[in-house]
N, C-alpha and C positions, 0 to 999 in steps of 0.2 A: 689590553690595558696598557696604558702608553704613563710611567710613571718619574719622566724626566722630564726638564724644560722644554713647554713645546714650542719654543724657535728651533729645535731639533727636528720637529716632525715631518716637514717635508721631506727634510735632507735624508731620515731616516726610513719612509716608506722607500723611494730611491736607492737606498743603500741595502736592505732589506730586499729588494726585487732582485738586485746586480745576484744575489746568490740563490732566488729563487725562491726565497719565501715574501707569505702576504701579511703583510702591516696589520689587515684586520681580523687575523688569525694567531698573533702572536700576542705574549706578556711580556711587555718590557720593563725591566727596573733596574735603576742605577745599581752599581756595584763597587762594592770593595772600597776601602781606605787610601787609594793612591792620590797622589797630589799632584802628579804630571799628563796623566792621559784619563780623557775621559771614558768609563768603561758602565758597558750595563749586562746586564744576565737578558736573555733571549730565549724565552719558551716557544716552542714550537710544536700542537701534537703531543709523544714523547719524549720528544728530542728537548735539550739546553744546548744554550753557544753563551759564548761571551763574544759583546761586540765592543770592540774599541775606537777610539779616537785617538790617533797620533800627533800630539800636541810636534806641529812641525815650527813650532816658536822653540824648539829645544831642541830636537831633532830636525836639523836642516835637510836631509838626506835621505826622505823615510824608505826612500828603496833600496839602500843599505841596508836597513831592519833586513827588511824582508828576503834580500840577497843571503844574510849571513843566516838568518834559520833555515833556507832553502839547504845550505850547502851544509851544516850542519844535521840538520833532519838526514838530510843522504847518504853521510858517513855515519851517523849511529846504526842508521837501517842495513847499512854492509855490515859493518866491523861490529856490531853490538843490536845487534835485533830484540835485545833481552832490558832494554831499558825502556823506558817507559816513554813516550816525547811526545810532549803534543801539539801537532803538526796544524797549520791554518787551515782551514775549510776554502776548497777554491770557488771562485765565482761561476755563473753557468759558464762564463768566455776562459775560464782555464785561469784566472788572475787570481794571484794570491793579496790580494787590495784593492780597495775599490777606492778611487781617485774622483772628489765631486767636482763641477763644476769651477767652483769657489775654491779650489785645488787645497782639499782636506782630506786625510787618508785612512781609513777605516777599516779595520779588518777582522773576520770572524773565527773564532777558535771553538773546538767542543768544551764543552763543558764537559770536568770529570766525577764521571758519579761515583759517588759516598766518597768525596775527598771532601778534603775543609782547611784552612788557613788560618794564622793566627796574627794579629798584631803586636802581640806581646810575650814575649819569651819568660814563661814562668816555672818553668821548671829545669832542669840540670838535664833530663834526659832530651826537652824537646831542643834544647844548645846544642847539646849531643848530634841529635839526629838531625839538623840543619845542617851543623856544620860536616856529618858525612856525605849529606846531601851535597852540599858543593864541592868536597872535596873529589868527589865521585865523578862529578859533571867535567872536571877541569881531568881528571884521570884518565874518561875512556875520552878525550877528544886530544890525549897529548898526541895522538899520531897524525893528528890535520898539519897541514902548511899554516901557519900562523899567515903566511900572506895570502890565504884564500881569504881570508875571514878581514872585512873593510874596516877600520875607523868608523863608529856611528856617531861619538862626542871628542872630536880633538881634543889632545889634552885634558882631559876630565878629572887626570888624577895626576897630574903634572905639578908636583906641589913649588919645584922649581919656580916655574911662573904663576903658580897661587900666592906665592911668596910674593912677587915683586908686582904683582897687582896688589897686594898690599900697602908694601910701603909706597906707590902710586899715589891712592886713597890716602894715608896720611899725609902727603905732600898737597893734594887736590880735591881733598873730598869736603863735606862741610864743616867749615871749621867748631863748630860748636859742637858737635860730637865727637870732634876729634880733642877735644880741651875737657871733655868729661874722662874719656878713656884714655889717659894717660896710662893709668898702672896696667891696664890691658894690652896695651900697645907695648911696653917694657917685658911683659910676662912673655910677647911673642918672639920680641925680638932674642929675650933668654934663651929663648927653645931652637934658636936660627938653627944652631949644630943638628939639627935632624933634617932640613933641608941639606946640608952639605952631605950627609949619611944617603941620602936619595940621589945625590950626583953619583956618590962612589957607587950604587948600585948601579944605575944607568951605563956604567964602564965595567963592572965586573962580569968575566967569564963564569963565574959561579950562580948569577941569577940569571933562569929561564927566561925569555917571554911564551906565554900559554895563552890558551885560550881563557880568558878570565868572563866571569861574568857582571861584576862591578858594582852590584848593588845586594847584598848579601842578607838585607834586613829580614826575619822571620817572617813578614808575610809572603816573600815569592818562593816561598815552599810547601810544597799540597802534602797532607798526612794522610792516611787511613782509619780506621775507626780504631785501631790501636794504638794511633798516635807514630807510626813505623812513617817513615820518609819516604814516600810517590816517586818525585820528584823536583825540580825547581821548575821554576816558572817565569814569564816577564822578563825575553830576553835579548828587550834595546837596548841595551847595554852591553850585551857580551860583544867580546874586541879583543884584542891582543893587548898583555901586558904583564903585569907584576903577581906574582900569589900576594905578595905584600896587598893588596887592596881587598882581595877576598875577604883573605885572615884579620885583617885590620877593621872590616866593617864590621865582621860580626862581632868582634872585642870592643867595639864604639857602640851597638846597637843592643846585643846581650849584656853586657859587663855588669851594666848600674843596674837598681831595679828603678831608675827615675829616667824618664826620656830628655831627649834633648828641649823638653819645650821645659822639664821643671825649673821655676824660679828660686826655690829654698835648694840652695847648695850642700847642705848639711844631706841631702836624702843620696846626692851623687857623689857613687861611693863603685869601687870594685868589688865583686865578690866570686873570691877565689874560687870557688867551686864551680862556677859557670866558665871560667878560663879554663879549668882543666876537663871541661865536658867537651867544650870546645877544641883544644888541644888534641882530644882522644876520638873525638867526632874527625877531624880533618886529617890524621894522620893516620886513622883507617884505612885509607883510601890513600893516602897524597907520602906516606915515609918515605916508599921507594921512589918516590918521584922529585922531592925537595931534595936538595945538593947538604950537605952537614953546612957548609953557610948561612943559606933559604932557613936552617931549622934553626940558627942560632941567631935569626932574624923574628923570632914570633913578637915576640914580646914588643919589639920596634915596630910590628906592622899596625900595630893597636894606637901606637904614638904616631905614628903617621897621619893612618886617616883620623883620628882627633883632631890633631895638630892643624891639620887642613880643614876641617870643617871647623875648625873656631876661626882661621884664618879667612875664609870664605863667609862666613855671617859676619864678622866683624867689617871687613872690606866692603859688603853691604850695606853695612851699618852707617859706615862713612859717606856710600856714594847714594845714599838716600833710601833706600831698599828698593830698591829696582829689580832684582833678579827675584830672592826669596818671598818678597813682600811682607807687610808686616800688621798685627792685628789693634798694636797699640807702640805709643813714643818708642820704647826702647827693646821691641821684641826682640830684633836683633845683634843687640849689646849684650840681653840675657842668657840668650840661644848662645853667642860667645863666650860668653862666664860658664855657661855649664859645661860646656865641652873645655876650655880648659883648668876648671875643673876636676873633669872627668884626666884630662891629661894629668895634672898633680899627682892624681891619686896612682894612676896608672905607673908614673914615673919611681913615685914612693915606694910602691911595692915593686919592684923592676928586679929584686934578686930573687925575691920569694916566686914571683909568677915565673921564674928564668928557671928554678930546679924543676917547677913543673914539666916544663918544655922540655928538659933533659932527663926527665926520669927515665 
């Protein structure tokens, strides 16, 4: 049963055979809530996989993906045999990707049984147990060479030059959206001083580069039927860099109980109690690893990646929505206003969330 767009279906008997299974043997159906690679669950027999499509319009590189889970998968499997990692299924020729014709890149993973994912972070302990999740991931890989591990998105969290594509965009973008968002554009330029706070990091002895994984959202984390942390997942993104983007994600993605798509600004709000699951989730794992700087950095990592994802839709917003895309006039104006927002609020409470961090 083939339950995706069938302009897929050659490509997919094809892709399907490279690992040895038959098209007409198999149930296929789409999967999961991601909005970059196209993915589907693959029944087989007894067996599941997840097959994916690596959207190579975003990832220019996809054999960097797959480089850095190799070298990865090999150092848990030495130094830490006791974690859990879910490794790609090879093809029958030994490939961990199958490469089409049409130079598209695809790749199969097991499926984890009795595991599950969530899109929405509703409760204190599952903040909790993400965020030990990633603190974990970035712990037992602190002894890799950061230079085994490739670049997979230049700059992705370089808010530096998120910045100055910005003001680019106000200089060149369309001007009719640029003459709406005025007070938007003022609120950004207020907040410049955490771009400068991102240079001094960049020069300080005190912040690591780590093995980070870069996209922190509750869904790339598998639970168990107690709701206990598996492990993390979906890892085209992992790369060398800052804890600040970890920590920061999951304070932009947990914090509010309203996503980034809410329009009523009134619902996007922090709630304290979800920082400090957070907080207690990642420094399970990560206290002895963060420098007393890194720690008195939390609070700023959440104003970062905000700061930059309202910078990054807004900039869209100006240069027509080309990157994000957009589902009506000003999706990407509003997606800006929520996040900062969500910054306001974040900044407002900056001493109350701060004794958390140091309790």
């Amino acid at each position: 049963m083939f339950e995706a767009s069938q302009s897929y279906q050659p490509a997919m008997q094809e892709i399907l055979s490279a690992y040895g299974l038959v098209m007409g043997e198999c149930r296929i159906q789409a999967f999961g809530s991601g909005l970059i690679n196209a993915t589907w669950k693959v029944s087989h027999a007894d067996k599941n996989y997840i097959l994916q499509r690596i959207n190579h319009q975003v990832f220019k590189q996809p054999a960097l993906i797959a480089q850095n889970i190799s070298v990865i998968g090999h150092y848990l499997e030495k130094h830490h045999p006791e974690y859990f990692f879910v490794q790609p299924v090879l093809t029958t020729d030994k490939q961990d990707m199958v490469v089409t014709p049409e130079g598209e890149y695809y790749r199969l993973q097991p499926f984890v049984a009795n595991s599950h994912s969530y899109d929405v972070v509703n409760s204190e302990q599952l903040a909790y147990e993400a965020a030990r999740q990633f603190g974990r991931f970035t712990r037992l890989l602190s002894g890799i060479d950061t230079n085994e591990i490739q670049v997979t998105l230049p700059d992705f969290h370089n808010l530096t030059l998120r910045y100055a594509q910005f003001e680019q965009a106000v200089k060149q973008g369309n001007p009719t959206r640029i003459a709406e968002a005025g007070q938007d554009i003022n609120i950004i330029r207020r907040y410049k001083f955490l771009t400068e706070i991102f240079t001094s990091i960049q020069h300080s002895p005190y912040f690591k580069i780590r093995v980070m994984h870069h996209d922190t959202k509750i869904s790339n984390v598998l639970f168990d039927a107690d709701n206990k942390g598996i492990c993390v997942i979906d890892l085209d993104t992992v790369m060398p860099g800052y804890f600040i983007s970890d920590f920061g994600d999951m304070m932009r993605t947990y914090l509010s109980p309203a996503s980034e798509e809410e329009t009523d600004l009134s619902k996007v709000k922090v709630r304290k109690e979800y920082y400090t699951a957070i907080v207690n989730g990642y420094l399970s794992e990560m206290k002895d690893e963060l420098s007393v700087t890194e720690q008195a950095h939390l609070v700023y990592a959440g104003q970062f990646m905000v700061y930059m994802q309202a910078i990054r839709f807004l900039t869209d917003y100006f240069n027509n929505d080309v990157y994000y895309g957009a589902k009506y006039e000003q999706h990407n104006l509003l997606r800006a206003r929520n996040q900062l927002s969500l910054l306001e609020s974040i900044t407002q409470q900056e001493q109350t969330l701060s004794s958390v961090a140091t309790h």
